[in-house]
N, CA, C and O atoms as a CHARMM CRD file, in Angstrom:
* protein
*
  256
    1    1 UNK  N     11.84800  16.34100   7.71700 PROA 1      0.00000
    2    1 UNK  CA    11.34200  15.20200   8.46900 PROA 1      0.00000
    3    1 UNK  C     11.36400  13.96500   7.57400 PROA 1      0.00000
    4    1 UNK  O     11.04200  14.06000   6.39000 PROA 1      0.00000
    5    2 UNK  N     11.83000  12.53400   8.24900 PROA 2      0.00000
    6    2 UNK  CA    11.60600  11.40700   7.24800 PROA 2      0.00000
    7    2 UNK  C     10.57900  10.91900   6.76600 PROA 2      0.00000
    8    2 UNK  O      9.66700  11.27500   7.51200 PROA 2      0.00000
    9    3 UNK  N     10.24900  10.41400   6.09300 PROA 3      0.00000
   10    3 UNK  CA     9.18400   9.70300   5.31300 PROA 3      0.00000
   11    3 UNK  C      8.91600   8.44600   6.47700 PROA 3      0.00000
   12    3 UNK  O      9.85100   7.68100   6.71600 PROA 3      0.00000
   13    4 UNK  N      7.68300   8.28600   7.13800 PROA 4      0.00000
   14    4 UNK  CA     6.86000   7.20200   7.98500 PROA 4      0.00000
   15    4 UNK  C      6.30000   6.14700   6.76800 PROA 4      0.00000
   16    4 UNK  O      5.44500   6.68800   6.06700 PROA 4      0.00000
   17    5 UNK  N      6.56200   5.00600   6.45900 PROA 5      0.00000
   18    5 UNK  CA     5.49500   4.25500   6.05800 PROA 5      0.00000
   19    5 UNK  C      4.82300   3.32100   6.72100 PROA 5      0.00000
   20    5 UNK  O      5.58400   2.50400   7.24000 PROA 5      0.00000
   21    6 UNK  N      3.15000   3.02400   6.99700 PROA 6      0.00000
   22    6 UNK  CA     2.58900   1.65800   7.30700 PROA 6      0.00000
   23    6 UNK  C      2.32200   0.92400   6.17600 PROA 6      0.00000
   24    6 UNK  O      1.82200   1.20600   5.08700 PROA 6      0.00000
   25    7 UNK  N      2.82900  -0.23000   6.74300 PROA 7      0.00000
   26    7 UNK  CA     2.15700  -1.95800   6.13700 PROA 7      0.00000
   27    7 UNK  C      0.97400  -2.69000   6.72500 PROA 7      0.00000
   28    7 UNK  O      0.88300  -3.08400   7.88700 PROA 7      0.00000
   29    8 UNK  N      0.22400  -2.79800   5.91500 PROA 8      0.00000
   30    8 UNK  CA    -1.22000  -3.43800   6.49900 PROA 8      0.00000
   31    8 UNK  C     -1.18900  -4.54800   5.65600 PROA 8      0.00000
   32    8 UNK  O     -1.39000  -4.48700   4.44300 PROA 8      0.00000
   33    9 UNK  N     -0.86700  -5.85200   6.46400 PROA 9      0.00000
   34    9 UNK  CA    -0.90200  -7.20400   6.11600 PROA 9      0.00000
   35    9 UNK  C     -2.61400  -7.49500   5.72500 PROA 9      0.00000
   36    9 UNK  O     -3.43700  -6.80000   6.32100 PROA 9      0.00000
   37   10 UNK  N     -2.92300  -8.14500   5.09400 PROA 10     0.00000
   38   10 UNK  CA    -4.70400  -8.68800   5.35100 PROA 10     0.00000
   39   10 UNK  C     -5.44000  -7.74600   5.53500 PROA 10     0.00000
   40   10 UNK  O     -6.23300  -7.74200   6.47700 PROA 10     0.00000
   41   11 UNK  N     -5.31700  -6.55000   4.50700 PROA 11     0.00000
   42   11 UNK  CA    -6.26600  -5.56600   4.66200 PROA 11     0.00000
   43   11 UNK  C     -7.24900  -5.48700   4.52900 PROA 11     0.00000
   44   11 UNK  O     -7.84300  -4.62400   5.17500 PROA 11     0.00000
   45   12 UNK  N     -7.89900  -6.25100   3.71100 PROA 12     0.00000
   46   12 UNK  CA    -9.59000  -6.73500   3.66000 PROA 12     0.00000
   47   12 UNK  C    -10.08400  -5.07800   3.39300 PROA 12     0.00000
   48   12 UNK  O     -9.66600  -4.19200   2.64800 PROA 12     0.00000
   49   13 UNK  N    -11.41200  -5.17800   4.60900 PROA 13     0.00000
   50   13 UNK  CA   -12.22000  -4.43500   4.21600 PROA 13     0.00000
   51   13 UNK  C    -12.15500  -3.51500   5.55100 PROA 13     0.00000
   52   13 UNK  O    -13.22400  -3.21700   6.08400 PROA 13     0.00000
   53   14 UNK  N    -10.83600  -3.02000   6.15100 PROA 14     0.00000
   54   14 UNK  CA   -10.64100  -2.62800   6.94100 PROA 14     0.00000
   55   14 UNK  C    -10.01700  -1.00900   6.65300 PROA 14     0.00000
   56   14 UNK  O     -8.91500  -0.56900   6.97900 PROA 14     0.00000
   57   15 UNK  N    -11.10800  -0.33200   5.94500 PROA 15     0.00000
   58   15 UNK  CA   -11.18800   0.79200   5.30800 PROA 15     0.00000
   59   15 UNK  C    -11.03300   2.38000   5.94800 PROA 15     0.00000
   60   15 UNK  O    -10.36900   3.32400   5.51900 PROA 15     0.00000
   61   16 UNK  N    -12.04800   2.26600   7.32400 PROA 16     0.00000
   62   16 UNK  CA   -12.08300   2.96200   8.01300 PROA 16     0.00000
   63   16 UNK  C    -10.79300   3.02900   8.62300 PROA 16     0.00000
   64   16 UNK  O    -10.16000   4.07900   8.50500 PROA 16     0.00000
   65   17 UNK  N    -10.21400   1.88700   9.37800 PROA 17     0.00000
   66   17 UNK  CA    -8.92400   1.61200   9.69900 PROA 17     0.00000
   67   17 UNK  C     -7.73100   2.78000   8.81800 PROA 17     0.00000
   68   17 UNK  O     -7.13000   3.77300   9.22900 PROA 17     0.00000
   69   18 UNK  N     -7.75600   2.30100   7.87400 PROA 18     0.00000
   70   18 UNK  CA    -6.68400   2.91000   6.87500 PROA 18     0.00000
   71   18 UNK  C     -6.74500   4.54200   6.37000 PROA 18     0.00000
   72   18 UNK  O     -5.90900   5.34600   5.95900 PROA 18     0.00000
   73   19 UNK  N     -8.85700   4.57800   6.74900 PROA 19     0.00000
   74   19 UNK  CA    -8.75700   6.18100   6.49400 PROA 19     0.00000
   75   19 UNK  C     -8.29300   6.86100   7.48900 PROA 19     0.00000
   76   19 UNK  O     -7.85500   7.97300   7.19500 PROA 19     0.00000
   77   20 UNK  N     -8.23400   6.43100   8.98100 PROA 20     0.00000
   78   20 UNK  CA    -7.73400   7.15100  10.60800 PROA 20     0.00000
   79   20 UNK  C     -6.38200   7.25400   9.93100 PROA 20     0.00000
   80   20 UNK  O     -5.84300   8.34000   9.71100 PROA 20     0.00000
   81   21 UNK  N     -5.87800   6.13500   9.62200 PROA 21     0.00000
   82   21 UNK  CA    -4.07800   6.28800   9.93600 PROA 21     0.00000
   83   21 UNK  C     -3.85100   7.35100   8.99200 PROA 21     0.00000
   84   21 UNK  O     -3.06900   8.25000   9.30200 PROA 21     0.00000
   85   22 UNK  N     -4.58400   7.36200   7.59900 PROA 22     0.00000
   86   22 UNK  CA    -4.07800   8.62300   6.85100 PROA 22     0.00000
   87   22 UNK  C     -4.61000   9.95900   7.45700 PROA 22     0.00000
   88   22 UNK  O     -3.85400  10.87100   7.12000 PROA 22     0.00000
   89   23 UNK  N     -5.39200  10.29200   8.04500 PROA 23     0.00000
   90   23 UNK  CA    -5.80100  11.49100   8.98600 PROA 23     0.00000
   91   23 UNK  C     -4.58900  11.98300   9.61200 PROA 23     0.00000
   92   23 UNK  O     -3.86700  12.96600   9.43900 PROA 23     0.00000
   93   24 UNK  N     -4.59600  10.90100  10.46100 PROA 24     0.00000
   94   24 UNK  CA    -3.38600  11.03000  11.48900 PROA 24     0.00000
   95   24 UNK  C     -2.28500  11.42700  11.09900 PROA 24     0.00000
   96   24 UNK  O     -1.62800  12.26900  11.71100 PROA 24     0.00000
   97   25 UNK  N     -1.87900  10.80100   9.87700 PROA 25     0.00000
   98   25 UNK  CA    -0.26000  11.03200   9.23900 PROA 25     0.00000
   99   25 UNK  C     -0.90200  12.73400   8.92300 PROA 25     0.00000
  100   25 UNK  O     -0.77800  13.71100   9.66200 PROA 25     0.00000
  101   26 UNK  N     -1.33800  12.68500   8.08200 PROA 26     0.00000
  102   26 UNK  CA    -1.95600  14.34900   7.93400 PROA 26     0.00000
  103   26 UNK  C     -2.21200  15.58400   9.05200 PROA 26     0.00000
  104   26 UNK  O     -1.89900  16.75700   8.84700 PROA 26     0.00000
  105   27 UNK  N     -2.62800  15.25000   9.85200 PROA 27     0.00000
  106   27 UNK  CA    -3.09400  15.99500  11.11100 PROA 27     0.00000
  107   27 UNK  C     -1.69300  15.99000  11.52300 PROA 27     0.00000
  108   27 UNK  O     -1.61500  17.20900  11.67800 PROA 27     0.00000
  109   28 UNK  N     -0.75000  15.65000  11.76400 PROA 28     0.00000
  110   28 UNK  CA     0.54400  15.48000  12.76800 PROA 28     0.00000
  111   28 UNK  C      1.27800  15.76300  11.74700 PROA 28     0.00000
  112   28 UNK  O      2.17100  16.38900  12.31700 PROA 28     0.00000
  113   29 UNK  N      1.54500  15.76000  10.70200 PROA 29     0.00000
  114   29 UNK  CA     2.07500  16.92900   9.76700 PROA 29     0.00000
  115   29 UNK  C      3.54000  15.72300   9.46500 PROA 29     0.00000
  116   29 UNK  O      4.70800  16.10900   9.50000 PROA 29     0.00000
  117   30 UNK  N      3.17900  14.44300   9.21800 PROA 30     0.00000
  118   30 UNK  CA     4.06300  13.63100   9.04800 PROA 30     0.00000
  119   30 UNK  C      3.93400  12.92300   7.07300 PROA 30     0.00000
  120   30 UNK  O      2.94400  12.59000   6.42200 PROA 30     0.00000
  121   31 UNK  N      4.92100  12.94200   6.83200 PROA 31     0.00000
  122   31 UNK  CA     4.65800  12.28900   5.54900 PROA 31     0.00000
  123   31 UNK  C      4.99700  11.31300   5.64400 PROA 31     0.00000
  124   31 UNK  O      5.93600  10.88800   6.31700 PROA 31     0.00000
  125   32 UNK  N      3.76400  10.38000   4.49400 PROA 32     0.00000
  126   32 UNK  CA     4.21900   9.12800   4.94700 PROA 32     0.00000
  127   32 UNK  C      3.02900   8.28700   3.91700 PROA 32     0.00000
  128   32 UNK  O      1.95300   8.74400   3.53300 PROA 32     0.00000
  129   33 UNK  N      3.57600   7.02300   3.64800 PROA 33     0.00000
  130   33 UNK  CA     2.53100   6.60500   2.75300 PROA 33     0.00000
  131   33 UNK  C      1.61700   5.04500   3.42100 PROA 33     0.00000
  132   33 UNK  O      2.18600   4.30000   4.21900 PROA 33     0.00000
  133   34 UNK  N      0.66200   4.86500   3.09300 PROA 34     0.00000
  134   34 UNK  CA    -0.41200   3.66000   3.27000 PROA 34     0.00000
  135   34 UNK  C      0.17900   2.49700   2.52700 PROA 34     0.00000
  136   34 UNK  O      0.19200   2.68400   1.31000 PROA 34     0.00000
  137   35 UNK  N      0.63200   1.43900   2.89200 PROA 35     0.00000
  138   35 UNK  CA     0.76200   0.57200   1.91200 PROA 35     0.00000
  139   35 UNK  C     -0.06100  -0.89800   2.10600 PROA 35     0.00000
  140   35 UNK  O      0.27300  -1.68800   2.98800 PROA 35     0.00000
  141   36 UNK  N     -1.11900  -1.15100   1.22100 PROA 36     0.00000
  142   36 UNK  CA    -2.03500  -2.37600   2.02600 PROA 36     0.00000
  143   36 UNK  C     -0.99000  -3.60400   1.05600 PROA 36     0.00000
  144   36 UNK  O     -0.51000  -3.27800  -0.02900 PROA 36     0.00000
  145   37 UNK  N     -0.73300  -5.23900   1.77200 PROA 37     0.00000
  146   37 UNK  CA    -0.35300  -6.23300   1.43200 PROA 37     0.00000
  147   37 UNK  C     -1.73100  -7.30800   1.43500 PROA 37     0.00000
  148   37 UNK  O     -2.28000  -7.73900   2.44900 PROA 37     0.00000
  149   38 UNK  N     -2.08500  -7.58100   0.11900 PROA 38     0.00000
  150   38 UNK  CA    -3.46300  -8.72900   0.34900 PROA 38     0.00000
  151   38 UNK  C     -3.45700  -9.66100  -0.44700 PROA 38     0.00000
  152   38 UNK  O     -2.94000  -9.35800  -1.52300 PROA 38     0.00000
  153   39 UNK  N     -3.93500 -11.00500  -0.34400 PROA 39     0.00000
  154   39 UNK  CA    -4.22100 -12.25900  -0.93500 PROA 39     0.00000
  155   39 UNK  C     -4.79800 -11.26400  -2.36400 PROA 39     0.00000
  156   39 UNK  O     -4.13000 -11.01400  -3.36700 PROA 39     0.00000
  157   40 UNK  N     -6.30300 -10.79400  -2.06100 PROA 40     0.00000
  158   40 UNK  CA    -7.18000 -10.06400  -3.54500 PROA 40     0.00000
  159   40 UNK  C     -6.81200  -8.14300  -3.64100 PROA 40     0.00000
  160   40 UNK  O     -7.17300  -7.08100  -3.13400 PROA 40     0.00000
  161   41 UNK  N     -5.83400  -8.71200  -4.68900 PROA 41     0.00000
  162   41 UNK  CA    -5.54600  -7.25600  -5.12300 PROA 41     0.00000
  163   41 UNK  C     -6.73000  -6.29000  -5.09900 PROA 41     0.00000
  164   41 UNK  O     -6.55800  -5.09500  -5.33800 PROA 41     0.00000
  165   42 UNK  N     -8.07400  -6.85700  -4.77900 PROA 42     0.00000
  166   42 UNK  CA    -9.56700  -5.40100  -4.91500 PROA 42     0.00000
  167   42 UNK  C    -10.03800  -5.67100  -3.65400 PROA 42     0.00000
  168   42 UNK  O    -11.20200  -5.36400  -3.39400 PROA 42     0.00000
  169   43 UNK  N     -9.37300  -6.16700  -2.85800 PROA 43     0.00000
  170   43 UNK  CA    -9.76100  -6.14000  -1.70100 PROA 43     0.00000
  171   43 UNK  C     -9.78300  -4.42100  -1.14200 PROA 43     0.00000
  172   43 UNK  O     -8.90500  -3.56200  -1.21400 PROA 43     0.00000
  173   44 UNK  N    -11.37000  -4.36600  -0.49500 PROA 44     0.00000
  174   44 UNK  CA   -11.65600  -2.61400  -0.22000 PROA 44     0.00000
  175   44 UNK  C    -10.76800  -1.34100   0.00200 PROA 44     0.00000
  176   44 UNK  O    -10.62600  -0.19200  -0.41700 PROA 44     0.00000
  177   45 UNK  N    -10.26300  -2.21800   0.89700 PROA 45     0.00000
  178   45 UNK  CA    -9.16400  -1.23200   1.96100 PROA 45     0.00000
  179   45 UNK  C     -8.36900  -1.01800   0.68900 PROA 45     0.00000
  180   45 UNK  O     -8.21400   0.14500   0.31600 PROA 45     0.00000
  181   46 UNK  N     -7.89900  -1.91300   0.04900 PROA 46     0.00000
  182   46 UNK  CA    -6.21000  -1.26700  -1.13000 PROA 46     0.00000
  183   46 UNK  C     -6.75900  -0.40100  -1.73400 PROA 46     0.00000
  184   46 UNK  O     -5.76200   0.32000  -1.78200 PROA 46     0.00000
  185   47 UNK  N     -7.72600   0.33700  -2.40600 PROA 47     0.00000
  186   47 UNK  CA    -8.25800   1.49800  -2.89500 PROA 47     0.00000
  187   47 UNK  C     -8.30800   2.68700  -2.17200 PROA 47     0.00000
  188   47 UNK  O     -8.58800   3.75600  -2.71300 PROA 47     0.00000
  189   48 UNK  N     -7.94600   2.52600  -0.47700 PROA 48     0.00000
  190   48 UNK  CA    -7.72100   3.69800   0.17800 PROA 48     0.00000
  191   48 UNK  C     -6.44700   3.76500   0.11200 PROA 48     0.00000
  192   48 UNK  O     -6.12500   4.94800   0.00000 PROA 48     0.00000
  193   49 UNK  N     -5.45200   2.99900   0.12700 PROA 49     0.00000
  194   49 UNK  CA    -4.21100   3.06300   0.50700 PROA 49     0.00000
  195   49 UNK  C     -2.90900   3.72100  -0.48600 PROA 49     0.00000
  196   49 UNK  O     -2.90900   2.90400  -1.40700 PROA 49     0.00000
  197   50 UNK  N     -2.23600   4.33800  -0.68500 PROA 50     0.00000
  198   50 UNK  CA    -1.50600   4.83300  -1.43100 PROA 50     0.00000
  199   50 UNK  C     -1.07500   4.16400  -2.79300 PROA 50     0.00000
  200   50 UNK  O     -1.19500   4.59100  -3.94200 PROA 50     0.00000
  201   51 UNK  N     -0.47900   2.85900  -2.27000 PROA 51     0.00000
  202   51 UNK  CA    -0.15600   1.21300  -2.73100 PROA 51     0.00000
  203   51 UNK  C     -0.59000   0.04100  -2.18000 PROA 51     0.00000
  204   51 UNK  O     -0.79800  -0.18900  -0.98800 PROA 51     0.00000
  205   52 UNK  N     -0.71000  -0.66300  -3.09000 PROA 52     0.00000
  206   52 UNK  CA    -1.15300  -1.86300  -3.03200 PROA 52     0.00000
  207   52 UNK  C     -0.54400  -2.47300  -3.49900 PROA 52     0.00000
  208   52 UNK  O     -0.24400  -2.34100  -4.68600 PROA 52     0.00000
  209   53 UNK  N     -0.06900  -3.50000  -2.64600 PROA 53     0.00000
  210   53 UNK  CA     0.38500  -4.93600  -3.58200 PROA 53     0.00000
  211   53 UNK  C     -0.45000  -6.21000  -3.20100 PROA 53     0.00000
  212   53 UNK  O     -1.11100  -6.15600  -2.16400 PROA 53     0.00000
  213   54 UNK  N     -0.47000  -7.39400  -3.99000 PROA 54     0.00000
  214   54 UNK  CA    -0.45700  -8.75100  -3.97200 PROA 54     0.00000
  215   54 UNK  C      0.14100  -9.52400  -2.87900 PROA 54     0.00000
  216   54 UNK  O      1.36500  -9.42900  -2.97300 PROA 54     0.00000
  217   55 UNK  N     -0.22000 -10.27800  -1.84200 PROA 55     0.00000
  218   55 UNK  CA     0.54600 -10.83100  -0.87100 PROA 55     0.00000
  219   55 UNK  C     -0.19000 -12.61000  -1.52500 PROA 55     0.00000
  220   55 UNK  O     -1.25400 -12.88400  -2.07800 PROA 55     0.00000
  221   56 UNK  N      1.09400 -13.53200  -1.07200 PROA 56     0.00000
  222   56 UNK  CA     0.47000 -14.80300  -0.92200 PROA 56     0.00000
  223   56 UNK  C     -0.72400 -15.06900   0.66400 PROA 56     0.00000
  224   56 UNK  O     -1.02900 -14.29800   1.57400 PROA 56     0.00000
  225   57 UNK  N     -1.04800 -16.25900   0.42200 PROA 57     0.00000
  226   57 UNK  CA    -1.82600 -16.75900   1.18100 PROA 57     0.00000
  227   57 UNK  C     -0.93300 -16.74400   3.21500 PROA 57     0.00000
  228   57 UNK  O      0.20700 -17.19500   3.32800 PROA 57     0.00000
  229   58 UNK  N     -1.49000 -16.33400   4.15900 PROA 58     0.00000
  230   58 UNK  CA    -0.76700 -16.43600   5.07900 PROA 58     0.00000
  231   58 UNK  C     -0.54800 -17.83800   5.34900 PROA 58     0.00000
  232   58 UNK  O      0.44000 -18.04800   6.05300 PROA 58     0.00000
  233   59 UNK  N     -1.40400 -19.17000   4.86800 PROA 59     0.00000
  234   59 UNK  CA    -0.19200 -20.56200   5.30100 PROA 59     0.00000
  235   59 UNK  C      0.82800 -20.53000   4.15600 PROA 59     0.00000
  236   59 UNK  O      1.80200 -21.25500   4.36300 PROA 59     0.00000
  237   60 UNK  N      0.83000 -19.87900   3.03000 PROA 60     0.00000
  238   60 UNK  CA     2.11800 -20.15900   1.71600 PROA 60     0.00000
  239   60 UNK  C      3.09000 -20.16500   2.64600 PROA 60     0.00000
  240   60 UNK  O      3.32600 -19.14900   3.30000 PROA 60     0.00000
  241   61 UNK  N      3.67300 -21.14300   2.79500 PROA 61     0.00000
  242   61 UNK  CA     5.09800 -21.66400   3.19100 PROA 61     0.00000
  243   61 UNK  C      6.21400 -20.60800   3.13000 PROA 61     0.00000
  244   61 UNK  O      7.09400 -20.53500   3.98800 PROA 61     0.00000
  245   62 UNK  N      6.12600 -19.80300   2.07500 PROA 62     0.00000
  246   62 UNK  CA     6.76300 -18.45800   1.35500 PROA 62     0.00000
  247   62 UNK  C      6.49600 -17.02700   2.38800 PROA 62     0.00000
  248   62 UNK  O      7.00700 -15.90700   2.43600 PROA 62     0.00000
  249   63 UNK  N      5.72500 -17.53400   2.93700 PROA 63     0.00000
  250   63 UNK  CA     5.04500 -15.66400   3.55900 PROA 63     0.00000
  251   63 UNK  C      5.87000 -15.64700   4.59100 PROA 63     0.00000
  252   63 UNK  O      6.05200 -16.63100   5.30700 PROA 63     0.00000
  253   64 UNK  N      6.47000 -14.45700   4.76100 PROA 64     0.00000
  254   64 UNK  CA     6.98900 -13.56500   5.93000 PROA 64     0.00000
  255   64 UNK  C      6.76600 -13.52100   7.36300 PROA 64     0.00000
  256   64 UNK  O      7.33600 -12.67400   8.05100 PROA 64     0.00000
């Protein structure tokens, strides 16, 4: 089976959020990894998530 990944833009402190989706990937027998994108690299949620990276600000002219 392929590898599923989610991206969670502005993950904040949206923890619970991120612990369901890893349940889910688990329970349904899917592999797959958490990846939170945030302004503050210690923002809550990135400590649940597999990876974490650094995102700019959503007005940075630069953002996606």
């Amino acid at each position: 089976m392929n590898s599923f990944n989610i991206l969670f833009t502005s993950a904040g402190r949206r923890v619970s959020l991120l612990r369901s989706f890893k349940e889910s990937l688990k329970a349904l027998g899917i592999r797959g990894k958490i990846v939170t994108a945030d302004l503050n690299k210690s923002a809550p949620a990135s400590f649940v998530a597999d990876i974490r990276e650094s995102a700019p600000p959503v007005l940075y002219p630069g953002y996606i």
